[in-house]
VOPAGU-2260 file (C-alpha; in pm, 1 decimal, decimal comma):
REM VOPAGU-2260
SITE   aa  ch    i         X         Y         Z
SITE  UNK   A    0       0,0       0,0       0,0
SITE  UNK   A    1     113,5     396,5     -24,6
SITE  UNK   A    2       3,5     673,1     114,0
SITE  UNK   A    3    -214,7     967,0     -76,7
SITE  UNK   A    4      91,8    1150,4     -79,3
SITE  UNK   A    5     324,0     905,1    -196,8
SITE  UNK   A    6     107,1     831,3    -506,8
SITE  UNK   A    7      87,3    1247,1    -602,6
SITE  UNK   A    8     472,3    1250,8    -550,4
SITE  UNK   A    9     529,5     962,3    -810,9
SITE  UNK   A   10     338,2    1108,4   -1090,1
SITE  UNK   A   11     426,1    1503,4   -1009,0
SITE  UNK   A   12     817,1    1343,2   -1046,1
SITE  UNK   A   13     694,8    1255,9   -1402,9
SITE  UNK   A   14     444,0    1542,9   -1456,1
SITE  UNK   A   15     617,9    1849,4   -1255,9
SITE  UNK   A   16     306,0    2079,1   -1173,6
SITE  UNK   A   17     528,8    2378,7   -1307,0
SITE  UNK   A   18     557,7    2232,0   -1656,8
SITE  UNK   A   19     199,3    2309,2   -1702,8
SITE  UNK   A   20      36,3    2556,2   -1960,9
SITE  UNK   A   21     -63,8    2844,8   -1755,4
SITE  UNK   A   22    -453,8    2815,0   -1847,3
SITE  UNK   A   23    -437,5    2452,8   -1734,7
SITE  UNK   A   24    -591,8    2265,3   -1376,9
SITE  UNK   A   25    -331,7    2044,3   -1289,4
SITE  UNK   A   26    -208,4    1850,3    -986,9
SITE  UNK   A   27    -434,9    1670,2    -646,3
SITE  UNK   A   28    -785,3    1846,1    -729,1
SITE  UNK   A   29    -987,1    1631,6    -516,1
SITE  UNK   A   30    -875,1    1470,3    -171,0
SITE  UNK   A   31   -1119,1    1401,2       9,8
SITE  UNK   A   32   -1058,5    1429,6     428,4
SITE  UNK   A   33    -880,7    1154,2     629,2
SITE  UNK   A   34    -545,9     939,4     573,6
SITE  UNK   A   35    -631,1     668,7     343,1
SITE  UNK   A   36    -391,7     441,0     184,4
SITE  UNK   A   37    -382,0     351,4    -181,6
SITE  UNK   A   38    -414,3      10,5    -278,6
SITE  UNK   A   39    -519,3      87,1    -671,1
SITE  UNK   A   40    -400,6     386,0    -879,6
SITE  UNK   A   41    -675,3     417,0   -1173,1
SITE  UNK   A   42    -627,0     556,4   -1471,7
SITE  UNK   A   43    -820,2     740,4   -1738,0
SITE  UNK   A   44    -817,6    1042,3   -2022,9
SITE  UNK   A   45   -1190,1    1174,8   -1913,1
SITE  UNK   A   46   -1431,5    1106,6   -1615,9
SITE  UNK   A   47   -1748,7     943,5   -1634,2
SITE  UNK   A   48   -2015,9     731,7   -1562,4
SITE  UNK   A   49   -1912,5     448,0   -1737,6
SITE  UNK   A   50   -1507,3     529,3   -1619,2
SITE  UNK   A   51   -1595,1     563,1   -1263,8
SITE  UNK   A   52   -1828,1     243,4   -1227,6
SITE  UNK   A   53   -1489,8      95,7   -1370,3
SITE  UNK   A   54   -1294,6     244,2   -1096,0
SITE  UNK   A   55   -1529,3     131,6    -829,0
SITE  UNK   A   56   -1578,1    -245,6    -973,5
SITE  UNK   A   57   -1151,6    -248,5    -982,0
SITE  UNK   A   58   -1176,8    -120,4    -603,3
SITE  UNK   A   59    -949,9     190,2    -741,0
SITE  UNK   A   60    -847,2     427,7    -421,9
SITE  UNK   A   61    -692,8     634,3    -649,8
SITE  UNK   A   62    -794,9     831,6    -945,0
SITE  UNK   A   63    -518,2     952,2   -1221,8
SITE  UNK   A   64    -754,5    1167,3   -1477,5
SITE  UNK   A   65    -531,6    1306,8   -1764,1
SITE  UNK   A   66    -827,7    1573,8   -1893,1
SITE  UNK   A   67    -873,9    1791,6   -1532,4
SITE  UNK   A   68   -1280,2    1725,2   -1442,2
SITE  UNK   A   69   -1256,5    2021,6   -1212,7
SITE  UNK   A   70   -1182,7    2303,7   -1472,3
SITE  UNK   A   71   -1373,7    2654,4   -1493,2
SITE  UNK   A   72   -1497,4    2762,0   -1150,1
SITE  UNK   A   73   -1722,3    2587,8    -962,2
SITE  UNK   A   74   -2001,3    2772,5    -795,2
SITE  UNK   A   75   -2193,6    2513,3    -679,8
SITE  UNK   A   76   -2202,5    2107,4    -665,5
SITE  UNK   A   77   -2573,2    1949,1    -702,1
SITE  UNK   A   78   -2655,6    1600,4    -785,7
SITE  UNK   A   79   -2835,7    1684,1   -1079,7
SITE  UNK   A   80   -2503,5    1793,1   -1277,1
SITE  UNK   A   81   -2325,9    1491,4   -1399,0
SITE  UNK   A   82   -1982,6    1566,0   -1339,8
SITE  UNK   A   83   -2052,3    1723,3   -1039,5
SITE  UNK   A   84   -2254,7    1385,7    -923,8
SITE  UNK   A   85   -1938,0    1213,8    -964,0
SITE  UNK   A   86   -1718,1    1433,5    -812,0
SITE  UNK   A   87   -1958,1    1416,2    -467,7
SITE  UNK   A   88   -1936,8    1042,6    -567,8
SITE  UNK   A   89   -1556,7    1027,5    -531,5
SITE  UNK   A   90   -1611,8    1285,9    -167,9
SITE  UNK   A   91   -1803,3    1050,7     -29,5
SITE  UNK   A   92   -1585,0     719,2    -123,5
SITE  UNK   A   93   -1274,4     904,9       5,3
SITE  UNK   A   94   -1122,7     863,8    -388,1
SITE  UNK   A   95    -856,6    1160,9    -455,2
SITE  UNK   A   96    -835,7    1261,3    -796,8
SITE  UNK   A   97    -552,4    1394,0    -979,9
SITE  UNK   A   98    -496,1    1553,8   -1318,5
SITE  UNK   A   99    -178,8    1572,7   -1473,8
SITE  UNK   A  100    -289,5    1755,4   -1862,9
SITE  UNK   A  101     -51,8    1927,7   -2009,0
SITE  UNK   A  102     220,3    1894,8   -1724,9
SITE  UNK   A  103     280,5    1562,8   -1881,5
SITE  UNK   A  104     253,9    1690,1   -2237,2
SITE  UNK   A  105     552,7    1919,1   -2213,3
SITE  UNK   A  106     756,0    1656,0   -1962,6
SITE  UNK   A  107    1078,5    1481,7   -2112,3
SITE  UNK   A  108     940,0    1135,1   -2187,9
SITE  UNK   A  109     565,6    1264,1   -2210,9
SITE  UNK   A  110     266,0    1254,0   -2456,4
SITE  UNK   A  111     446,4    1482,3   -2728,9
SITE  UNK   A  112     791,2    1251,0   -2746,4
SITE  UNK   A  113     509,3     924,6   -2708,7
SITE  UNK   A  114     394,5    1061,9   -3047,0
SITE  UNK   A  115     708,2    1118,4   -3262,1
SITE  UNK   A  116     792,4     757,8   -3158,8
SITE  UNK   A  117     552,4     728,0   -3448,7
SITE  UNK   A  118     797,3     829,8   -3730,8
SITE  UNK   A  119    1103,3     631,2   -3613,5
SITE  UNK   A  120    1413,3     747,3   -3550,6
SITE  UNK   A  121    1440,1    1136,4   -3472,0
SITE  UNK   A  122    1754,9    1304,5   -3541,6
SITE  UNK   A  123    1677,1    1616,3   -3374,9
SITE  UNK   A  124    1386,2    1745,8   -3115,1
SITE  UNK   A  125    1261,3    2050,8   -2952,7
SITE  UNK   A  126     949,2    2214,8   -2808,4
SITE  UNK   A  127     762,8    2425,8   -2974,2
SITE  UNK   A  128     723,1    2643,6   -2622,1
SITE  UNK   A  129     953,0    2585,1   -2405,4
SITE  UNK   A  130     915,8    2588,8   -2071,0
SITE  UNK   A  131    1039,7    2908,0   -1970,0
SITE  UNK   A  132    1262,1    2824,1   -1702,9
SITE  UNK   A  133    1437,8    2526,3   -1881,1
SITE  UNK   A  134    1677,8    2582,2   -2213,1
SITE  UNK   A  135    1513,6    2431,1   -2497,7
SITE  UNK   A  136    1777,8    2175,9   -2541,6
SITE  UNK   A  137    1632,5    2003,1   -2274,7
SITE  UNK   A  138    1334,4    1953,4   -2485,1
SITE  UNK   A  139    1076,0    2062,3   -2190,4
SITE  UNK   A  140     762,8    2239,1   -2299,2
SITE  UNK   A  141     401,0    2223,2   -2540,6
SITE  UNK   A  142     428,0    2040,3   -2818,6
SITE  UNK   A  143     760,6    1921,7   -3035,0
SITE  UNK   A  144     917,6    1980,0   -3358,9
SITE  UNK   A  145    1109,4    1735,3   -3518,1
SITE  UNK   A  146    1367,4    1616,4   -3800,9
SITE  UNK   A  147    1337,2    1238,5   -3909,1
SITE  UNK   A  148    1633,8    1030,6   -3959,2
SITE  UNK   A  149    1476,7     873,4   -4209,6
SITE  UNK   A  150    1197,0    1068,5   -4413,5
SITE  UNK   A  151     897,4     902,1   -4513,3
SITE  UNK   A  152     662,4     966,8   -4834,0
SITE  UNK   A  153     311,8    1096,8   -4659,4
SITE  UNK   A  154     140,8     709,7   -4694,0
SITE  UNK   A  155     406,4     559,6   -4492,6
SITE  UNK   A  156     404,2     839,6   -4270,8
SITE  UNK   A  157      -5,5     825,4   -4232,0
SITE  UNK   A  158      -5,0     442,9   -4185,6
SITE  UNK   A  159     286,5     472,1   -3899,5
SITE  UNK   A  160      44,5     736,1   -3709,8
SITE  UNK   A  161    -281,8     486,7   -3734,8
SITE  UNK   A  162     -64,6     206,8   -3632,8
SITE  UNK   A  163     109,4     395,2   -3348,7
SITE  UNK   A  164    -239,0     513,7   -3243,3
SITE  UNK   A  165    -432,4     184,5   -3305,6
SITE  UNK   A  166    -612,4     339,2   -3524,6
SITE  UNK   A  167    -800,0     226,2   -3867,4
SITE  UNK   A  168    -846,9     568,7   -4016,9
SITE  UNK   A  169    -752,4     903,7   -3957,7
SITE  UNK   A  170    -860,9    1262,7   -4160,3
SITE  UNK   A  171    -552,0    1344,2   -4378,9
SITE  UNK   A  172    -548,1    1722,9   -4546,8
SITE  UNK   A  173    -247,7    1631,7   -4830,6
SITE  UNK   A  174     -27,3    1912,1   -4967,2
SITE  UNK   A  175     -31,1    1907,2   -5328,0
SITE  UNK   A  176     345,9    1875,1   -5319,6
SITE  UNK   A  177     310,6    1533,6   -5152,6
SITE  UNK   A  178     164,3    1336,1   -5373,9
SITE  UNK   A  179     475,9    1395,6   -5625,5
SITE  UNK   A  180     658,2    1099,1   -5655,8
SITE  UNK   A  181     989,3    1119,6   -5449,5
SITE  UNK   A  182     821,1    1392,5   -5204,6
SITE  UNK   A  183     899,3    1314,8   -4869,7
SITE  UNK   A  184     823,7    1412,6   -4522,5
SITE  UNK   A  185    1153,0    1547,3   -4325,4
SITE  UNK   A  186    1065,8    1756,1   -4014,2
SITE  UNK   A  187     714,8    1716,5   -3819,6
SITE  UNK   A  188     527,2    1901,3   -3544,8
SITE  UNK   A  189     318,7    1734,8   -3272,3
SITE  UNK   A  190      95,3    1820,7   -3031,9
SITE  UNK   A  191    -209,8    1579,3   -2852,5
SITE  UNK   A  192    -522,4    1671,5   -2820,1
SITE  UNK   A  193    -587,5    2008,6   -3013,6
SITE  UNK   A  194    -267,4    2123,7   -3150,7
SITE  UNK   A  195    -414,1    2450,7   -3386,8
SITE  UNK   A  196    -337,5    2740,6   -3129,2
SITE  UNK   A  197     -33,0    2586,9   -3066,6
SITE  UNK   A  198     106,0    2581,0   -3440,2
SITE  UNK   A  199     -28,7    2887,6   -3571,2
SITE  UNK   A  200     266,7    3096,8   -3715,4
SITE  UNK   A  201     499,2    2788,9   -3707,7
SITE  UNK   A  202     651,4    2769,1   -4042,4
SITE  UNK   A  203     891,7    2470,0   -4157,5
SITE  UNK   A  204     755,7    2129,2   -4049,6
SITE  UNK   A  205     641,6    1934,2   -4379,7
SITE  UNK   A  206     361,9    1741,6   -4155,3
SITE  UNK   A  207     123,1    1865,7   -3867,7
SITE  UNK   A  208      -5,1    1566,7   -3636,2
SITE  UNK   A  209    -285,7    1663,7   -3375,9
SITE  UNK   A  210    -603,3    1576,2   -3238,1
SITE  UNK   A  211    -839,8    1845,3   -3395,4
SITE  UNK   A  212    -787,5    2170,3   -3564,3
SITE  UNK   A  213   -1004,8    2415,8   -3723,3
SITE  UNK   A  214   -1070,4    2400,9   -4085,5
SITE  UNK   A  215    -898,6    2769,0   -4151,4
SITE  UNK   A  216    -631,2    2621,2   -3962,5
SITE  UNK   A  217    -572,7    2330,7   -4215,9
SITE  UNK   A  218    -628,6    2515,3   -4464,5
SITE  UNK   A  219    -355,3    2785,2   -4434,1
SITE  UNK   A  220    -120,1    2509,5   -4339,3
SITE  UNK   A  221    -195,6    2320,3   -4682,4
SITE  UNK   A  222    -167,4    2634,6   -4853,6
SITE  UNK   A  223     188,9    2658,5   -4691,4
SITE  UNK   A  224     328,9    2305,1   -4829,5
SITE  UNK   A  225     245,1    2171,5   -4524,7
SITE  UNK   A  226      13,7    1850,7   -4475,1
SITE  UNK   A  227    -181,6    1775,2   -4185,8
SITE  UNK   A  228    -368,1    1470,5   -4003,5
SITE  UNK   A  229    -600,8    1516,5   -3750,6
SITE  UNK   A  230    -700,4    1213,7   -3551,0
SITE  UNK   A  231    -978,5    1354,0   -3282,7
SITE  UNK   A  232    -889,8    1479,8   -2959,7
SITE  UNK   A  233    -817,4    1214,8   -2681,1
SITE  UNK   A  234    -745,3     963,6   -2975,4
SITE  UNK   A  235    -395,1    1106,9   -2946,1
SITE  UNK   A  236    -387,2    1098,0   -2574,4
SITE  UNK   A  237    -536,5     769,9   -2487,2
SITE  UNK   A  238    -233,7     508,3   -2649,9
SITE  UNK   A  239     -29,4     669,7   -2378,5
SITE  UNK   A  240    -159,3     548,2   -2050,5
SITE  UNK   A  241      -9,4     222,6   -2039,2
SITE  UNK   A  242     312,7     378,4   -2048,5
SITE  UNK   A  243     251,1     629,4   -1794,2
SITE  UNK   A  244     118,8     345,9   -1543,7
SITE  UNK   A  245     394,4     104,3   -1617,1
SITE  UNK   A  246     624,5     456,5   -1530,7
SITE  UNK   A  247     365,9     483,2   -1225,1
SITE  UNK   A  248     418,6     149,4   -1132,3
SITE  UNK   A  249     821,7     213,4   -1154,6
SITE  UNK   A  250     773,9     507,9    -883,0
SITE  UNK   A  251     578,6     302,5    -671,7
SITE  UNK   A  252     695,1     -19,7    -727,6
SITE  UNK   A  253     462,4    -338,3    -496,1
SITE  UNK   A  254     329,0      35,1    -298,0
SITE  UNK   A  255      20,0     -30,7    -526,3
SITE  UNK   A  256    -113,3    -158,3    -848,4
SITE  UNK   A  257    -151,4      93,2   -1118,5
SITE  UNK   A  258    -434,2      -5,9   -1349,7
SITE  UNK   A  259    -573,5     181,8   -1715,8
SITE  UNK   A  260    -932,1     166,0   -1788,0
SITE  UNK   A  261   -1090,6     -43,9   -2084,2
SITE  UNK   A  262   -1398,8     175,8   -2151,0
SITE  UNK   A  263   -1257,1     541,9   -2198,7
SITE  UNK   A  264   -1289,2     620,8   -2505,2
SITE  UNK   A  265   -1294,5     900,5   -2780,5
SITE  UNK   A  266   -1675,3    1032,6   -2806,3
SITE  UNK   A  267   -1631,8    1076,9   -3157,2
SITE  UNK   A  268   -1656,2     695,0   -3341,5
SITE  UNK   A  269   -1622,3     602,4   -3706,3
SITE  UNK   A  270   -1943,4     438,1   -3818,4
């Protein structure tokens, strides 16, 4: 077993609260009163009914929620709000909740280096933002640009993200310049969820990979040489939870069991 404490410690040593985008809810947002011990560390993109039944049925004392559920202010908590049901819910069972977001984006080893293990080899790396206290050598900070060792035509490159992703499709805006034969992808930018803020003005990458971006957004970046694949939100989020509760489990070691659920999912399905 570990302590409350011992459990936020071991992901904030992953996910340092500081490395967070300053918009962002990060870090314990729910403990609920009196020392508990952790037996099971649960883990999850988004909270919800079906999520936190989950949790419950897996006897979870722990909740690790990558999307914050406690975001804007809160002015009130009623029953008859669903998120705010399950945060009562979570009161009452004595389950802390914690959000790590974009802390764990921007962190060495995080969600943006997860996805350019999707092109291979990388020759070189940096953030798009760095984190202001860190150089940008130490490739801390929101998002990632990056130079492949080996460049790929835009098919190869496309069926690397789907497979990477476990995906079977994904919304591809091509470049006209791509679909010459010999044209090849050399330098990409990354970001999960939605990347569009994030890459506007960034000039140079031949491929944009994010969850969602608006259509002017593609648009000007196709119009720039520049092709982009969009894959919906959390569907570039989700593929990295094993990995961050087998680093969990690393941090806590026989503490406690570290578990990912099996019915979070994207709300957006292809029919």
């Amino acid at each position: 077993m570990a302590t409350v404490h011992e459990v936020v410690a071991a992901i904030e040593r992953l996910a340092p609260l500081p490395y967070a985008q300053d918009w962002d809810n990060v870090g314990l947002l729910l403990e609920p009163p009196g020392t508990r011990v952790v037996g099971t560390v649960f883990l999850a993109v988004d909270l919800n009914e079906a999520v936190f039944a989950e949790a419950l049925e897996a006897g979870a004392d722990f909740l690790v929620l990558y999307h914050p559920p406690i975001f804007g202010g809160i002015q009130r908590l009623r029953l008859d709000d669903p998120m705010q049901k399950l945060l009562l819910q979570a009161i009452q069972r004595g389950i802390p909740i914690h959000s790590p977001h974009t802390a764990l984006d921007a962190a060495q080893g995080g969600l943006n280096d997860w996805l350019l293990e999707a092109f291979g080899r990388i020759e070189h790396r940096r953030p798009i933002q760095p984190y202001v206290d860190e150089e940008p050598s130490q490739g801390i900070g929101a998002g990632r640009v990056a130079s492949l060792a080996e460049p790929l035509p835009l098919p190869v490159a496309v069926e690397r993200i789907k497979a990477h992703l476990g995906l079977t499709h994904v919304r591809v805006a091509a470049a006209p310049g791509h679909a010459a034969p010999g044209a090849m992808i050399r330098e990409v930018a990354v970001c999960p969820g939605a990347g569009g803020s994030l890459f506007q003005g960034l000039m140079g990458p031949d491929l944009f990979l994010t969850g969602e971006m608006r259509h002017h957004d593609v648009l000007a970046k196709v119009s720039s040489g520049a092709s982009v694949v969009v894959c919906d939100h959390t569907n570039t989020e989700r593929g990295y939870l094993p990995l961050f509760a087998a680093r969990i489990q690393a941090q806590l070691g026989n503490g406690a069991r570290v578990l990912v659920s099996s019915v979070d999912r994207d709300p957006l399905q292809i029919r």
